[in-house]
N, C-alpha and C positions, 0 to 999 in steps of 0.2 A: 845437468843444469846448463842453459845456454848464456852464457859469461859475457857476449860482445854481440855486437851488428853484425861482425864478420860472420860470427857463428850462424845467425840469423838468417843472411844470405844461404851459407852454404847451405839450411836447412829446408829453405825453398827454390835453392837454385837445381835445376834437374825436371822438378812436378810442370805437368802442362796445365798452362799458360788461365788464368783465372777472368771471367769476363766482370772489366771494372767500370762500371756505370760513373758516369763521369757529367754532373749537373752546370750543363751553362759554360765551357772552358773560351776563355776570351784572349787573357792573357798570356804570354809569349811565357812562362814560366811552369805555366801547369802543362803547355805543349814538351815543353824542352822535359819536361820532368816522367810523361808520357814516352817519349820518344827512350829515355836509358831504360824505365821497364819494360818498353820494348823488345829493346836490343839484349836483353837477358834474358828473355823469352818468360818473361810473369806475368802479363796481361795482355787481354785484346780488349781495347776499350771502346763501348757504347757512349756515342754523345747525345744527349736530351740538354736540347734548343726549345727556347720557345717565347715571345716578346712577355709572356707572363711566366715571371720564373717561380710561380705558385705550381703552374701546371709545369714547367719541365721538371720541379720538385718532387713531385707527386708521380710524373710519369716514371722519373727512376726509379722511385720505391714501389710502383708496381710493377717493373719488370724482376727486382729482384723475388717482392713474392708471386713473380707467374714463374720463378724459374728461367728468367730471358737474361738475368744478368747473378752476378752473385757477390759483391759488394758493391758501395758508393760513396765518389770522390767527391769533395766539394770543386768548385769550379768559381767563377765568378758572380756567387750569388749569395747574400747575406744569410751568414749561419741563422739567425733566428725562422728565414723563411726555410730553411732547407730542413730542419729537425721540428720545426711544424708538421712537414709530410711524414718524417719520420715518425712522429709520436700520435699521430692521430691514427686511431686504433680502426677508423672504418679502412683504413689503409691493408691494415692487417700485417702490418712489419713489427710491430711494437712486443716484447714480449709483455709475462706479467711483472715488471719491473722497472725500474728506473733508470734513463741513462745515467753514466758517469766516464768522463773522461780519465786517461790515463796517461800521464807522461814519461815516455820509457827514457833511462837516461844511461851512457856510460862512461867512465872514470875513467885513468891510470889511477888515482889513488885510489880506488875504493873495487875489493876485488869481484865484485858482482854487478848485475845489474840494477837500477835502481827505478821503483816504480812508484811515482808517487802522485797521489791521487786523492781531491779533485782538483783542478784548477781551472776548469772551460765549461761546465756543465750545471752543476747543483749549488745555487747562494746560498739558499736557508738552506740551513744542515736542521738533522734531527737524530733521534736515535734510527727510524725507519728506513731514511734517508743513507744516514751511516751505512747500516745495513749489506743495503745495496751497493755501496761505494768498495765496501768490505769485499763482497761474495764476485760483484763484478773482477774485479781485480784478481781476487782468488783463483777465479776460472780462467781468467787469462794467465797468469802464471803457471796453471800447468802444459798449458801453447807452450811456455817455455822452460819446461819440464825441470819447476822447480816442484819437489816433492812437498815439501812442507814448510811453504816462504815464512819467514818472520814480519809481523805487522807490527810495525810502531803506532801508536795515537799518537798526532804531533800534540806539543804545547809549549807555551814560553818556560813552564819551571814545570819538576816529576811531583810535585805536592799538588791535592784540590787544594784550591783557593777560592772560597763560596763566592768571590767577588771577581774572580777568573772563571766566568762561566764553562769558556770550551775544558778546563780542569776537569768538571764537574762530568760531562759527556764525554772524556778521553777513560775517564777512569770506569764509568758504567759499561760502554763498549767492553772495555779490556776485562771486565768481571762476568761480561755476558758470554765471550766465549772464554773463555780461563780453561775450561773443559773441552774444547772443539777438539778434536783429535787431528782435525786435518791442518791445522796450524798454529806457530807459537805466538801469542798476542802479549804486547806488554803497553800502559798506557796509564796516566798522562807520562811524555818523554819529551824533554828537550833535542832539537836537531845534532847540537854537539855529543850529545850520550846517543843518539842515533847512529850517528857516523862514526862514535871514534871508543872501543872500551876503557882507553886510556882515559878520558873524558870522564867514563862515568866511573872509574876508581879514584881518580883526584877529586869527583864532588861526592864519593862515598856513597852510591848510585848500586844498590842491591840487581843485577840484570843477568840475565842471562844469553841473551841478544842484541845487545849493544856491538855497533861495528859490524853486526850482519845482518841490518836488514835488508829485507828483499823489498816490503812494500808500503810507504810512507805514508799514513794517512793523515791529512790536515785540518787542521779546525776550522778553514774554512776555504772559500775559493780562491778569495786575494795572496792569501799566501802560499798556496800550493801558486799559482802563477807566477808571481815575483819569483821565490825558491827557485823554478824552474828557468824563468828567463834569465837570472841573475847567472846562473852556474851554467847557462848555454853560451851567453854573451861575455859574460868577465871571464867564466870558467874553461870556457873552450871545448865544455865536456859534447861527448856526440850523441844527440836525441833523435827523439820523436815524438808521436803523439796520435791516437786514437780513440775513436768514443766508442764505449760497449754497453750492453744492456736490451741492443734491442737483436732481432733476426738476424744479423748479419753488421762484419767494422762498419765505421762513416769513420772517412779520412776526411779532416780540415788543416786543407794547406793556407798559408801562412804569406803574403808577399815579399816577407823578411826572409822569411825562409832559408837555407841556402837549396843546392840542388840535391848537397847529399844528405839534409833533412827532410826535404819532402822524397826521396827515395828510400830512407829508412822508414816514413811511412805509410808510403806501401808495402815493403815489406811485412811490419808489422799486421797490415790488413791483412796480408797471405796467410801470415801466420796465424793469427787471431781465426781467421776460414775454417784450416785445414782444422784450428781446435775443437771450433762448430761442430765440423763435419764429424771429427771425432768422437761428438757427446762431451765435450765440457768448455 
């Protein structure tokens, strides 16, 4: 299991160098950010320019499906235009699936990595939706060769409460896979019985995965976001962030960002590739 960033570096430092489609780059940040996966020899990056950034959009996702590139970064150009190109299926990048982002996060307090997802991609949730936020995540964990991650269903309390809808859809998930063999699902679960077993012994919280999970799923986007900003910015903790679901990552950098955020990910992207490339 890959426990840190560091790890994550080491894991793509060595492999030659990935060609990263890079839409519309304007600002002095996504250069600067270019130029360190440069110099660690990760990418050779493709730039698509264009006064219509519908068609520089569009033109990176067909280079990655002619095979002329093999992910893409965002750049200066409004996420909603840029996952337009990506999802419109005459494009042919899109799998049969739905995207959903993932936000990789690391701790000193907390001994693993934490993945929690969605917070940039899917508003309405559904069970179909879930789904896919589920099996996406899934497959990227084993990029980071966790064998059999533990999934939480996030929710404010571990009881349905008919009048707490996301309860209602935390608990159905978690009875839909009960039997998955390739992972342990528990849900609905408050974040404090997430993170801590101790948590869920003082609230008398029956778990078996409490304090380990691997990968957080929220009830909805606003609070995987918040969760995520709160414990980068107050928390200090060291992230990232990528969207899966379709042929190949889309990195969305950030102009908050710092440099060794948007360098974890790309990273990430690397690694997410090499998982592609490897069937899952």
């Amino acid at each position: 299991m890959i426990r840190s960033f560091d790890e994550i570096y080491k894991a793509i430092d060595g492999l030659p160098p990935v060609r990263l489609a890079v839409v519309n780059p304007v600002q002095d940040y996504i250069y600067q950010t270019m130029d360190e996966a440069n110099k660690r020899g990760w990418i050779k990056q493709i730039i698509f320019k264009n006064e219509n950034l519908e068609v520089a959009s569009k033109n990176a996702v067909l280079a990655v499906v002619n095979k002329k590139a093999d992910f893409i970064m965002k750049g200066d150009v409004e996420t909603s235009i840029l996952l337009q190109a990506v999802m419109d299926k005459n494009n042919g990048l899109i799998a049969n699936q739905n995207l959903s982002h993932v936000a990789v996060l690391e701790s000193s307090y907390y001994d693993r990595l934490m993945l929690m997802t969605d917070g940039g991609v899917n508003i309405k949730l559904s069970e179909s939706i879930m789904e896919t936020i589920l099996e996406n995540a899934v497959d990227f964990a084993k990029a980071l060769q966790i064998e059999k991650p533990n999934i939480a269903f996030l929710s404010l309390i571990e009881k349905v409460v008919d009048k707490i809808p996301e309860t209602i859809l935390a608990e159905s998930m978690a009875e839909k896979y009960a039997t998955d063999v390739r992972i342990n699902v528990e849900g609905p679960m408050a974040l404090d019985v997430a993170f801590s077993e101790k948590a869920a012994q003082a609230k008398g919280i029956q778990t078996e995965i409490a304090g380990k999970i691997d990968i957080f799923i929220g009830p909805n986007i606003s609070t995987i976001n918040f969760t995520v900003k709160s414990l980068m910015i107050l928390g200090k903790v060291n992230g990232a962030g990528i969207i899966l679901g379709s042929k190949c990552p889309i990195i969305l950098l950030s102009r908050s960002d710092s440099i060794k955020t948007k360098l974890n990910s790309i990273a990430l992207g690397i690694l997410a590739l090499k998982g592609v490339q490897n069937g899952y």
